[in-house]
N, C-alpha and C positions, 0 to 999 in steps of 0.2 A: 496472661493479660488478654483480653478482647476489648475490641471497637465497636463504635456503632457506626451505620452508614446511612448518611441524608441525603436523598436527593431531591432537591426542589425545581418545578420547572418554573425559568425564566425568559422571557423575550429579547431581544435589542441589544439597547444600553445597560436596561434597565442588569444584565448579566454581570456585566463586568461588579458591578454597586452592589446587588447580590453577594458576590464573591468576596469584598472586601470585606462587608459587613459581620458573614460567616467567618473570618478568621479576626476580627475585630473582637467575637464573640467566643470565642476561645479556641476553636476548630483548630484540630491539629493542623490537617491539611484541608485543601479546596482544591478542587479539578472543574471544566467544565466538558461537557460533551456533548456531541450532537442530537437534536433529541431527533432529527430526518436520518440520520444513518442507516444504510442498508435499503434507502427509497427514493424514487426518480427526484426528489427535494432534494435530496444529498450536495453538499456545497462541500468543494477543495475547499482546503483550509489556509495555503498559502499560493499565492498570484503566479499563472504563469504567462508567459510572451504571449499576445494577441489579444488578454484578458482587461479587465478594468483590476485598477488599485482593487488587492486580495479583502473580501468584508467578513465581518464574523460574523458568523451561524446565527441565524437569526429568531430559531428556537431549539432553545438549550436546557442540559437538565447540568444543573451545580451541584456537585455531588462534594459533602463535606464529611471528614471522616474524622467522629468525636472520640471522646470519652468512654466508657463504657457505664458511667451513671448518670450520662446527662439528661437534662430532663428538658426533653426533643421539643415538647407541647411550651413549655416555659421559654426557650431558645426563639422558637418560631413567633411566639407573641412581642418577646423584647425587642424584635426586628421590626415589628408593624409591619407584619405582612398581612393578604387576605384571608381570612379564616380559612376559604376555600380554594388556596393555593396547592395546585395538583404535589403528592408529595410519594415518597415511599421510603422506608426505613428497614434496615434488614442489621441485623448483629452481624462483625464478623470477627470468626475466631481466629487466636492466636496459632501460628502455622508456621511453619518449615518453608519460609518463600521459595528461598530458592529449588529446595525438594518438589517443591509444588508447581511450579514454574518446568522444571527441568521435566517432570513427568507427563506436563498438556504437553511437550515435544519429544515425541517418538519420530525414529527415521520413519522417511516416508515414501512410499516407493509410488515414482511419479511414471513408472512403467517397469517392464523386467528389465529394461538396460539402465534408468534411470535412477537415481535414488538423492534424496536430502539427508546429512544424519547430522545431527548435532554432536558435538566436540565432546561430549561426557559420555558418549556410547563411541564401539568399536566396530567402523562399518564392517568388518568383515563376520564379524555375528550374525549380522542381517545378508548380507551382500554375497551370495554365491556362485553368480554369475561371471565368468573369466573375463567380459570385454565390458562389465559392467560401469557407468560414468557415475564419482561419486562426487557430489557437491557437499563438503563441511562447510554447513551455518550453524548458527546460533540465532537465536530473539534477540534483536538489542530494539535501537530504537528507530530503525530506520522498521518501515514497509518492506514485507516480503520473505516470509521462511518457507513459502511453498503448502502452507496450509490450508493457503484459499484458493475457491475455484478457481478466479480470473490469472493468478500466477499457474497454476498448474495448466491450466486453457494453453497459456504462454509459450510454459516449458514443453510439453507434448507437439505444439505446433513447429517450435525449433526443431525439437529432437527428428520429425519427421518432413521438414520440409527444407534445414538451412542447410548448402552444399561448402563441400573442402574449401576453405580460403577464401568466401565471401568474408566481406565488410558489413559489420552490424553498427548500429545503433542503436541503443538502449536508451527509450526517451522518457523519464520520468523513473531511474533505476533504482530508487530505495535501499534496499540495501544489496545492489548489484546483483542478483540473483541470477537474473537473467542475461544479462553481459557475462557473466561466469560462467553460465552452460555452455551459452553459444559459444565462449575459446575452448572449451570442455567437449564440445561438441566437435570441434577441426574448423571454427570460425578464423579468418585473417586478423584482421586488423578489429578491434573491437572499442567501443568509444560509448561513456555511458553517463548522462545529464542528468541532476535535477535541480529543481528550486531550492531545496532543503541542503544546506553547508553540513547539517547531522548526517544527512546521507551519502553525500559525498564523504564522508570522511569514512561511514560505516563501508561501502562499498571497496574503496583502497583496503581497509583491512582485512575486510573477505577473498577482497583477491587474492593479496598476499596469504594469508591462511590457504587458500587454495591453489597456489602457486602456479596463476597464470599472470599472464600478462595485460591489461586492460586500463584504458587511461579513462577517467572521471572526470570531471569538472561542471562548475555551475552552468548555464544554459549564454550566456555573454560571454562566456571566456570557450563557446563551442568552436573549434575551428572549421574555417571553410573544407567545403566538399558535400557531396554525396554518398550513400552508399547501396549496399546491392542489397539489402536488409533492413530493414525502421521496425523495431518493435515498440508498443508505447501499452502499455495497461497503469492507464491511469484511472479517471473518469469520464462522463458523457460529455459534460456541459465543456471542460476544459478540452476534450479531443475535439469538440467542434469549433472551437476557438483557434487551435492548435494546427488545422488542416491542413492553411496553405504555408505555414512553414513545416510540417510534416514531409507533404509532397515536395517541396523544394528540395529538400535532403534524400529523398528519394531517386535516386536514377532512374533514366527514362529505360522498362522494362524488367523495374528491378521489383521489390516485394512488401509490403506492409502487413503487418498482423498489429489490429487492438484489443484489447480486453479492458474490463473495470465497466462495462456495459450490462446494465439490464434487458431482461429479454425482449420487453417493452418499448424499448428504446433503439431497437438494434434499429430499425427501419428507418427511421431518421438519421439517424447517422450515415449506413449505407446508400443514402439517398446523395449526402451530402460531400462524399468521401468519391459517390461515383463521377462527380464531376474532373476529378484527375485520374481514378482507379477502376480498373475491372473489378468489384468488390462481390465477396460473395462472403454468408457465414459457416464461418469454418466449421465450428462445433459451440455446444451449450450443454455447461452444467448446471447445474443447482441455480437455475435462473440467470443465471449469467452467459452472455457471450461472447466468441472472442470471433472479430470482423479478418476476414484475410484477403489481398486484393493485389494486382500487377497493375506498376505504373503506365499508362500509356505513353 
């Protein structure tokens, strides 16, 4: 069996009404997504502390996955939409998901000490190294398997900068990735936030799978303190929202590293980060940066 895939670009409201309409009309499924993603427009998707009430995407593509004999031209008219509503349609074949799925995740070696391996490989196939630190993840649904820059930016900067027994916190943890090195690492006490209840729960599970010790919770139930450590790879617009309760949790002399920053963007940030921080940039991959800075 094969599908076909439609994606039509919507604005606003006008999205959500789009979206009904497409499964009114027979659509198997409907998704919507961002159509600024991967660009300084880029909008978090859900609200965090310092922000205004979380607003949807304001230019969106609605991506509907039909039939495989629908007749897309017929479909698009029955809507009343504009003749010249940006669109794009692509076939997709019938596949092996999870085969498919499991093979875009190869272990990944985030240095010679470092490594991420998914649960259906044997990191010792890969992993030769005697003192070598191995993180077992999986893709689920939370952010963060190590295969993008701004998490690898992350991992690299722990691996090489966080000492015995410090106190981290993990602000924005998706799927704990990075609360897990850092115990992995010889982190103390580790503590790891987000907005997302998906993530919080995907995070516990990784722990346990990787059998540290690491407490989670949503960002209201964070308990008081400081620590010697803040790591946050989120994005731009929310880390500058995010500052002065970043810095608060901060100890005075202690450490911050951010990532989820385009290159474009570093400078304003670091602008606005230096008003509590020595801030300098650490490193930059693939257009991305990751900011590192001592509390004053």
């Amino acid at each position: 069996m094969s599908w076909v895939s439609l994606k039509l670009a919507a604005s606003g409201e006008a999205t959500e009404t789009l979206a009904d309409a497409l499964m009114e009309a027979g659509a198997l499924s409907v998704s919507i997504e961002d159509r600024d993603a991967g660009t300084a427009a880029e909008q978090a998707q859900f609200g965090e502390p310092g922000l205004d009430d979380p607003k949807a995407w304001q230019r969106n593509w609605v991506v509907a996955l039909l039939e495989s004999d629908t007749d897309v031209d017929a479909l698009i008219a029955g809507l009343d939409l504009p003749a010249d509503i940006e669109r794009q349609v692509e076939a997709v074949a019938e596949q092996d998901w999870v085969r498919l799925t499991q093979s875009q995740f190869e272990p990944i070696p985030i240095s010679a000490r470092l490594w991420i391996v998914p649960s259906w490989h044997v990191a010792a196939d890969f992993v030769t190294t005697p003192e070598a630190v191995v993180l077992e993840l999986d893709p689920g649904l939370a952010f963060g398997t190590g295969s993008h820059p701004t998490t690898r930016l992350c991992l690299k900067w722990l691996e090489g900068n966080l000492r015995p027994g410090e106190t981290v916190l993990d602000y924005g943890c998706g799927s704990g990735i990075l609360a897990i090195a850092a115990k992995k690492l010889g982190a103390g006490r580790v503590v790891g936030t987000d907005v997302d209840a998906q993530a919080i729960t995907a995070s516990r599970d990784n722990a346990e799978r990787n059998q540290v010790e690491a407490a989670f919770c949503l960002p209201q139930a964070l308990p008081d303190g400081e620590f010697d450590v803040l790591i946050a790879n989120i994005l731009t617009n929310p880390l500058k929202a995010l500052m002065p309760l970043l810095a608060g949790r901060t100890r005075s002399g202690g450490r911050i590293a951010l990532s989820g920053i385009l290159a474009e963007q570093a400078d304003e940030l670091m602008a606005l980060y230096n008003a509590r921080f020595d801030m300098r940039t650490w490193a930059v991959e693939d257009g991305w940066v990751c900011l590192a800075g001592v509390k004053r």
